[in-house]
ROMARNU-73377 format. One record per residue (C-alpha): residue in three letters; residue number from 0; x, y, z. Coordinates in Angstrom, 2 decimals. Example, Ala and Ser with C-alpha at 12.3 -4.5 7.8 and 13.67 -1.06 7.14 Angstrom:
<rs>
+---------+-----+---------+---------+---------+
! residuo ! num !    east !   north !      up !
+---------+-----+---------+---------+---------+
!     Ala !   0 !   12.30 !   -4.50 !    7.80 !
!     Ser !   1 !   13.67 !   -1.06 !    7.14 !
+---------+-----+---------+---------+---------+
</rs>
This chain:
<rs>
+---------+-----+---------+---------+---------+
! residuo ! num !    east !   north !      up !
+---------+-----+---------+---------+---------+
!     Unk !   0 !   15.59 !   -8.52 !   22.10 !
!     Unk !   1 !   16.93 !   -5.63 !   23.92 !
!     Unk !   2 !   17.22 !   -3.60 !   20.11 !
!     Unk !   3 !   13.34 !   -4.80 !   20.03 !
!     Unk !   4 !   12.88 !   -3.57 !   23.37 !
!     Unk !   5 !   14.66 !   -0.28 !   23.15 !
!     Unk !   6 !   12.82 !    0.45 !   19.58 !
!     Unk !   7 !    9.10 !   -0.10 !   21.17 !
!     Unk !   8 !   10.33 !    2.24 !   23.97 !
!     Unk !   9 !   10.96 !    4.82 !   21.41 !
!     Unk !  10 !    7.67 !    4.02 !   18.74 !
!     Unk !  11 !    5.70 !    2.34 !   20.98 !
!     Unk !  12 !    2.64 !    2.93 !   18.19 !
!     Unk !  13 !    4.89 !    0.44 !   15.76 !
!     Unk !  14 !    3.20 !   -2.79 !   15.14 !
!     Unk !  15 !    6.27 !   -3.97 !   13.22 !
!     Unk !  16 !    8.05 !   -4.00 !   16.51 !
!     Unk !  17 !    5.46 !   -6.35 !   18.28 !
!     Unk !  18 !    5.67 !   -8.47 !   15.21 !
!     Unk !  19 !    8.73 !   -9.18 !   14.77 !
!     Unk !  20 !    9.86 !   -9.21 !   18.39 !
!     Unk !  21 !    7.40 !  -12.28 !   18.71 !
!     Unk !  22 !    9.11 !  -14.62 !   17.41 !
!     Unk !  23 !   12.30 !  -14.55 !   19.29 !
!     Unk !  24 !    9.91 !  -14.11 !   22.62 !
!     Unk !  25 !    8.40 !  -17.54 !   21.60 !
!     Unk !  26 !   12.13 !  -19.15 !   20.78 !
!     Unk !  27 !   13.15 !  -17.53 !   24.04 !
!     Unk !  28 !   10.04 !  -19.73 !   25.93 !
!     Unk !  29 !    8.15 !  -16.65 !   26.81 !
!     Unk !  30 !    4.84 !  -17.69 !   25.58 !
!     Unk !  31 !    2.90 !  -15.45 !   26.89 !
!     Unk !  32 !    4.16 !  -12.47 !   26.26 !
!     Unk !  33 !    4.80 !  -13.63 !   22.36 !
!     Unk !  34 !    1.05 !  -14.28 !   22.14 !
!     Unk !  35 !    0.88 !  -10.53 !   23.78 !
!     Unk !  36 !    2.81 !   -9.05 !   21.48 !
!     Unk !  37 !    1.31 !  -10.41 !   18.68 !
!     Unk !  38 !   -1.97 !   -9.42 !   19.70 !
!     Unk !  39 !   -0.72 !   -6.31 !   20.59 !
!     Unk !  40 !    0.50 !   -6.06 !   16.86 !
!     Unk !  41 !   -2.69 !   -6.72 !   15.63 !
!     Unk !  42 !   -4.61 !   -4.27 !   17.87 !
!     Unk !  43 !   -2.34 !   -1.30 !   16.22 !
!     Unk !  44 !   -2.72 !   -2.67 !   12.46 !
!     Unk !  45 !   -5.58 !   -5.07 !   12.06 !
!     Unk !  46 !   -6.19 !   -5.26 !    8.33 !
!     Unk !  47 !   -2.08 !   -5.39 !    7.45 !
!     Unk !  48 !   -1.86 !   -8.51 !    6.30 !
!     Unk !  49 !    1.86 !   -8.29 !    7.29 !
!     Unk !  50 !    1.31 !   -8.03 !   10.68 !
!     Unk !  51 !   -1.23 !  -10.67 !   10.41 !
!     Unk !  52 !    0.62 !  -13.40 !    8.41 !
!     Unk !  53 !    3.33 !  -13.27 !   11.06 !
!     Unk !  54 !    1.06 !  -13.61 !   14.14 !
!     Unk !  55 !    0.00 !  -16.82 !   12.34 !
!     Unk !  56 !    3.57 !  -17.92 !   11.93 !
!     Unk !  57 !    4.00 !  -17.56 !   15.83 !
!     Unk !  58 !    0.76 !  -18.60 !   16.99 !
!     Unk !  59 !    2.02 !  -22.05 !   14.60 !
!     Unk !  60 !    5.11 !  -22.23 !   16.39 !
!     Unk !  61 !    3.27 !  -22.10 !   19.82 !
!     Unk !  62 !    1.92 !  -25.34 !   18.30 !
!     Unk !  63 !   -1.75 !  -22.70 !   18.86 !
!     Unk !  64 !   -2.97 !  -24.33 !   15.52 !
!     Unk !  65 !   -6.83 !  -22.87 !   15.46 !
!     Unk !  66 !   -5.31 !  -19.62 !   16.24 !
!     Unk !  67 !   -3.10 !  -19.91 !   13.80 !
!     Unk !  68 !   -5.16 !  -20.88 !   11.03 !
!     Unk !  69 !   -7.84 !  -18.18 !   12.11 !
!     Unk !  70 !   -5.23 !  -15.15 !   11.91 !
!     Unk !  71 !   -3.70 !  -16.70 !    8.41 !
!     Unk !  72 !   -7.10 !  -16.95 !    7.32 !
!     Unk !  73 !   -7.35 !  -13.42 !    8.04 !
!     Unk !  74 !   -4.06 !  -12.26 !    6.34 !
!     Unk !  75 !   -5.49 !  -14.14 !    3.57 !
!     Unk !  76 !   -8.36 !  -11.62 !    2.97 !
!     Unk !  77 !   -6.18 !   -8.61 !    3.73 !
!     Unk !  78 !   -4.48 !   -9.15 !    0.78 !
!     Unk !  79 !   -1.48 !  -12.00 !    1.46 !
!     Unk !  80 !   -1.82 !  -15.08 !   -1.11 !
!     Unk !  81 !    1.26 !  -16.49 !   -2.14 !
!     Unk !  82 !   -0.11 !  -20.00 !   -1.99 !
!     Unk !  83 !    3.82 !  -20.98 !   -2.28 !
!     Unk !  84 !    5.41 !  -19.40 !    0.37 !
!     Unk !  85 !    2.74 !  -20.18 !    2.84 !
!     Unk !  86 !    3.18 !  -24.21 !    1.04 !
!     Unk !  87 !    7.27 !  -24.33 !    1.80 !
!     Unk !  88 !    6.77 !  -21.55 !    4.76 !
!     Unk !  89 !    8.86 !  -23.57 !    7.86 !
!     Unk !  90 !    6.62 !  -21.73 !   10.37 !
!     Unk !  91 !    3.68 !  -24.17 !    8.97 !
!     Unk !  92 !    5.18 !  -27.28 !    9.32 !
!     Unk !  93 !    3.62 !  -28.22 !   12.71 !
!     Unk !  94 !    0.03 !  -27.29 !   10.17 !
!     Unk !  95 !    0.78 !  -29.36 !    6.90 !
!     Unk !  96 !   -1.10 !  -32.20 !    7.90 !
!     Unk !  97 !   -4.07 !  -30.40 !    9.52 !
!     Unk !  98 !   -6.99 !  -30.40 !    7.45 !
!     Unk !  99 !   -8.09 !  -27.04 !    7.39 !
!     Unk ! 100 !   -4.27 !  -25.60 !    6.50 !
!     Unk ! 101 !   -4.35 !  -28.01 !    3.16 !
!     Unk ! 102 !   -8.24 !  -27.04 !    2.55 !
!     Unk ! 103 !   -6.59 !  -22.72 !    2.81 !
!     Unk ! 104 !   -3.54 !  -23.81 !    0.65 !
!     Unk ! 105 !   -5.50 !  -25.09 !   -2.01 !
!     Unk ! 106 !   -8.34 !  -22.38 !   -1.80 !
!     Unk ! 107 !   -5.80 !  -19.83 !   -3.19 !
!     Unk ! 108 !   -3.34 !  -22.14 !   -5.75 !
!     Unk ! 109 !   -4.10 !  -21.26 !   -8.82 !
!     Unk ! 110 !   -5.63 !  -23.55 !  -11.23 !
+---------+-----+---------+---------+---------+
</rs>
């Protein structure tokens, strides 16, 4: 975290940071300020489905499943549809189950 820390410092502009610094936050229990930085992340790059995909990953590990569907929804449409990865993806696995997670995965499997 402090690498994270020390880059936003530097490029605080760089929604990559927020992304991927996240994570850890959430791993680390700070669950608020994981959400915050992945909001914070999406403020700076809203249509990068990057940026996006990975605030669903967190927001799925913060067990924040309507969230999480809502912002992989939304990489979805900006352009991220490997039906695969997001199948296998270990952030999901609290969603596999959920209804509207299997209804997305199949939307964008090819036939």
């Amino acid at each position: 975290m402090d690498l994270i820390n020390k880059y936003l410092e530097i490029n605080p502009n760089e929604a990559r940071g927020y992304s991927l610094g996240a994570s850890p936050l959430a791993r680390l229990g700070q669950r608020e300020l994981s959400k915050k930085w992945s909001e914070q992340a999406i403020a700076l790059a809203p249509n990068d489905p990057v940026i996006l995909y990975n605030a669903a990953c967190n927001l799925a590990q913060l067990g924040e499943h309507d969230s999480a569907l809502d912002r992989l929804e939304r990489s979805i449409a900006a352009g991220v549809a490997v039906s695969d990865w997001i199948k296998h993806d270990p952030d999901f696995e609290s969603l596999r189950d959920h209804p509207r997670f299997q209804a997305i995965v199949k939307r964008i499997t090819p036939s």
